[in-house]
C-alpha positions in Angstrom: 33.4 -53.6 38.2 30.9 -53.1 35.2 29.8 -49.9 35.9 33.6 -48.9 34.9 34.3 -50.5 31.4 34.2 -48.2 28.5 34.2 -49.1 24.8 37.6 -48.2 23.1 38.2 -48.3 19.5 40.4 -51.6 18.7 41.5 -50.3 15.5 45.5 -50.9 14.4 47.0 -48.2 16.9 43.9 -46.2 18.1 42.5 -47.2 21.1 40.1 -44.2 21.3 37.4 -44.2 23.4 33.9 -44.1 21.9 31.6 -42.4 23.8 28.1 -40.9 22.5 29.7 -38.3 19.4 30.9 -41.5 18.5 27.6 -43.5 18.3 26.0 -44.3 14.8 23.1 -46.8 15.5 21.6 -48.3 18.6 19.0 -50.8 18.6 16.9 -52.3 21.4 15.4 -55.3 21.9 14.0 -58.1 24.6 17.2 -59.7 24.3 18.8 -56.2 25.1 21.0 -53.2 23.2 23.4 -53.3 20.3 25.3 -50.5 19.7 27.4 -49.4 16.4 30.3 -46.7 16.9 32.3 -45.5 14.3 35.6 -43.7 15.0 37.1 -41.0 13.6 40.0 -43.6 12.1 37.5 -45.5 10.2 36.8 -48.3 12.2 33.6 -49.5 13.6 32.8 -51.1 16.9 29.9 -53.0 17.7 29.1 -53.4 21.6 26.0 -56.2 23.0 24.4 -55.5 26.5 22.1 -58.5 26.9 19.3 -58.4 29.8 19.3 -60.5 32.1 
């Protein structure tokens, strides 16, 4: 079930979905990823993978 969820834009109406054009920043560390997408409405999404 986690191999399909995909990060969407959650901004008033948009609802894109933010793949890699859309990615601004990542950062990695032991505790895992943290990801920064902007989309092309302005708004910016911030996704958290932690390892396990």
């Amino acid at each position: 079930m986690l191999e399909r969820l995909t990060s969407t834009c959650e901004g008033e109406g948009c609802d894109r979905r933010l793949d890699d054009d859309h990615l601004m920043l990542a950062m990695e560390t032991e505790h895992g990823v943290r990801r920064a997408y902007e989309c092309d409405c302005g708004a910016v999404t911030i996704t958290v993978v932690q390892n396990q």
